[in-house]
C-alpha positions, 0 to 999 in steps of 0.5 A, a space after each residue: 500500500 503506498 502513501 502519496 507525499 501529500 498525506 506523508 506530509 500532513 503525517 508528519 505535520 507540515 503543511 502541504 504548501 511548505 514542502 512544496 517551497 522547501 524542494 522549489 528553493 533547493 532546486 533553485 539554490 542548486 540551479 544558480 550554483 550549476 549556473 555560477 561554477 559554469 560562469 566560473 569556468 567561462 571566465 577561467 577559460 576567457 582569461 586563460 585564453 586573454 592571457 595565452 593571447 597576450 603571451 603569445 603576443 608578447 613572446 612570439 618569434 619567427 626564425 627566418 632562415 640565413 641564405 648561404 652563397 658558396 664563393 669557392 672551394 668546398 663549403 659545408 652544413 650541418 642543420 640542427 636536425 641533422 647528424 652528419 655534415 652535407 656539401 653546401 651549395 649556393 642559395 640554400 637556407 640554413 636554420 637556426 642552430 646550423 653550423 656552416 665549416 669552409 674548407 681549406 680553399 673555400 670561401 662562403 658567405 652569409 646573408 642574415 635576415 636583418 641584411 647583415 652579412 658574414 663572409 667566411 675564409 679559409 678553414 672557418 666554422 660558424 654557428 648560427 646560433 641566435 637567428 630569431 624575429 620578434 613576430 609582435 614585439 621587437 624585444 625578442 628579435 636576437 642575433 647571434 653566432 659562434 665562431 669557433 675557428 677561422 675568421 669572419 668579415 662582418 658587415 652588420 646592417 645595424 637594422 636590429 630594433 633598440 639599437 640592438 648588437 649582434 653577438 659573436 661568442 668566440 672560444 676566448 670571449 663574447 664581441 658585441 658588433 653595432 652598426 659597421 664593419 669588422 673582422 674575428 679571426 680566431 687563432 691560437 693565441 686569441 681572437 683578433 678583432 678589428 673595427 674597419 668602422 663601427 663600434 665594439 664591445 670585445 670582453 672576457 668575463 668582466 674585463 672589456 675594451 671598447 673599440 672604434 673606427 679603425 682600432 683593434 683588440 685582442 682577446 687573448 688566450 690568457 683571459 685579458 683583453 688587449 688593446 685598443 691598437 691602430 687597426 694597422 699592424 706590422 708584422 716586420 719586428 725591428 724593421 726600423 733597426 733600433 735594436 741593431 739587427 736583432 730579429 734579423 738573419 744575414 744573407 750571403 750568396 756568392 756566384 758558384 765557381 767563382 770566388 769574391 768578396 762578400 758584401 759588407 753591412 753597417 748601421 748608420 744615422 740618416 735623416 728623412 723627410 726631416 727626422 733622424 731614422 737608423 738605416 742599413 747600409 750595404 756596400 761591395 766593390 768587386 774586384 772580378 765582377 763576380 755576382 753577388 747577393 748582400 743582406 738581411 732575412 726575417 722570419 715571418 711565418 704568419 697567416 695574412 688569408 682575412 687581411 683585407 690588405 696587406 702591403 710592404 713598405 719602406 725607404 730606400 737611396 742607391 748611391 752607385 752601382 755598376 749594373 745597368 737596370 736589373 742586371 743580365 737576367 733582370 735579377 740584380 738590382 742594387 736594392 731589392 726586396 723579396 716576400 715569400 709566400 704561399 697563395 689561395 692555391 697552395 702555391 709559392 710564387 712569392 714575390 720580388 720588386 727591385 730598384 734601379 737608377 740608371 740603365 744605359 744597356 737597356 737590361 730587362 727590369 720587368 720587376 724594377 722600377 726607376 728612382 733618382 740616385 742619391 735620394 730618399 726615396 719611399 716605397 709602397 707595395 700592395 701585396 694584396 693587389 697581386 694576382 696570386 694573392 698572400 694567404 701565409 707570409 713565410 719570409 721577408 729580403 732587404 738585399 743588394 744584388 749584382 757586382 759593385 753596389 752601394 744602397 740604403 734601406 730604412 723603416 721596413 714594415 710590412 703592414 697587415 690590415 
């Protein structure tokens, strides 16, 4: 037998009415519950939907890739995906996190989203470690790369937003490069940085030197920065023979089967151009009209490929000698120079530019040139102009050729930029 819920509520005592507005209300209070939790949860999801908006706004980047033109030689890739190195062609992309390696005879180039470029030489590795472009907000937009070896020319656009750097991380410190051009050339003693123009902050840890338009510095493997230095740099150690002749090696070449005297050396003062300078005096009278080569030999032994320039420069005056022109073979001048060096090809052309004052026989002089007896005369030579250009500087020769000669030579540098 059942009892209907009215007759079990007149059982009870309360009035039909009441309960009916008791289990009204609670199914309202549980309505509007329902109806806030599900508000609630609406506004948690706007607002994580404003604030991932918002975040993605502010932090989102895109990263372009850098274009790679291969100049010659062998040039290689590694992507950041990838486990081996690939042959690198011109006009491919290279992502964020690819590593770009110049052989021993190649040169490549790099062409970044911001229009800078970096021209890498011979036996480089270069990692695009940083390329990123804020898609909304300009303060994530990041360039930066890592050199660990070889040498890298940098023409930076200066188009990176709030005056922005680009940062090259080398193994004996961090270079931060404005607007302008510059070379990083790691070697083993350090990192060589120059500021062709534009300005630079080169540091290891907390020890800086700031750097601009024509000055260098080096990081150097010790952990101490150097500099700053004129950006030219002569590579010739007492070439102005303030310390006599140390540094230097003499050279003596007689004519084989043919017994003479030698050429004799002495220092001397002079004046140039208004100044007193030490110079080098070298003299032979020959009394059989033997051939004969007097002078000095310095060790040079040094890597010149990322120069832009390279030139050999120094003073010289030809008081006598008895060989007209550049002697029967063109190879006997009273004051000569020789550089020996190796080339972009491996080759050792090496290079000789002699001097002359007079040549009433008419001998060959295809590497002469013709000055004014008994003056001070100044020589400039552009090694990095030759065809068979520079890439490792063996040696270098002040020397008089020939039979009787007198001549002077003063101030040699060899001055690598």
């Amino acid at each position: 037998m059942s009892v209907s819920g009215r007759t079990a509520a007149t059982a009870a005592g309360i009035p039909p009415n009441a309960a009916t507005g008791s289990a009204a209300r609670r199914a309202e209070q549980r309505a509007w519950i329902c109806i806030s939790l599900a508000f609630l949860v609406w506004c948690a999801l706007i607002a994580a939907a404003l604030v991932t908006a918002n975040n993605y706004r502010r932090y989102a980047t895109d990263s372009p890739p850098a274009v790679l033109s291969v100049g010659q030689g062998k040039v290689f890739y590694q992507g950041p995906a990838n486990a081996i190195q690939l042959r690198a062609s011109s006009g491919m992309q290279l992502e964020e996190g690819s590593f770009v390696e110049v052989g021993d005879n190649g040169r490549s180039m790099l062409e970044l989203f911001d229009s800078s470029t970096v021209t890498l030489t011979p036996s480089s590795r270069l990692e695009l470690t940083t390329h990123r472009l804020g898609r909304f907000n300009a303060d994530h937009t990041r360039l930066s790369l890592s050199l660990s070896s070889g040498a890298a020319n940098l023409n930076v656009a200066g188009k990176l937003p709030f005056g922005r750097e680009i940062t090259v991380a080398t193994p004996h410190g961090v270079v931060s490069l404005s607007k302008g051009d510059y070379l990083v050339w790691v070697q083993e003693d350090g990192t060589r940085v120059s500021s062709y123009s534009g300005r630079v902050k080169a540091d290891i840890d907390e020890n800086v030197v700031r750097l601009r338009d024509g000055q260098r510095a080096i990081l150097a493997s010790d952990g101490l920065p150097r500099g700053p230095f004129p950006l030219m740099e002569n590579l010739v150690r007492n070439g102005d023979f303030s310390r006599q002749l140390q540094g230097w090696t003499m050279l003596d070449k007689g004519e084989p089967g043919r017994p003479d005297i030698g050429g004799t050396r002495r220092l001397m003062e002079e004046a140039i151009a208004g100044r007193k300078v030490q110079a080098l005096k070298i003299i032979r009278d020959s009394p059989r009209d033997a051939f004969n080569e007097t002078g000095i030999v310095q060790e040079i032994n040094r890597d010149v490929s990322a120069y832009r320039n390279v030139s050999f420069t120094a003073w010289i005056k030809i008081d006598h000698a008895s060989l007209s022109g550049g002697g029967y073979l063109g190879s006997e001048y009273p004051m000569m120079f020789r550089v020996n060096y190796t080339d972009e090809k491996g080759a050792r052309p090496g290079w000789t530019q002699g001097f002359y004052y007079a040549n009433p026989e008419n001998r060959p002089t295809d590497n002469g040139e013709l000055i004014a007896q008994g003056q001070w005369y100044p020589y400039l030579g552009r090694l990095s102009d030759l065809r068979e250009r520079p890439t490792f500087i063996r040696s270098i020769e002040a020397l008089s050729a020939g039979h009787d000669f007198d001549a002077l030579v003063a101030d040699i540098r060899l001055i690598a930029e």
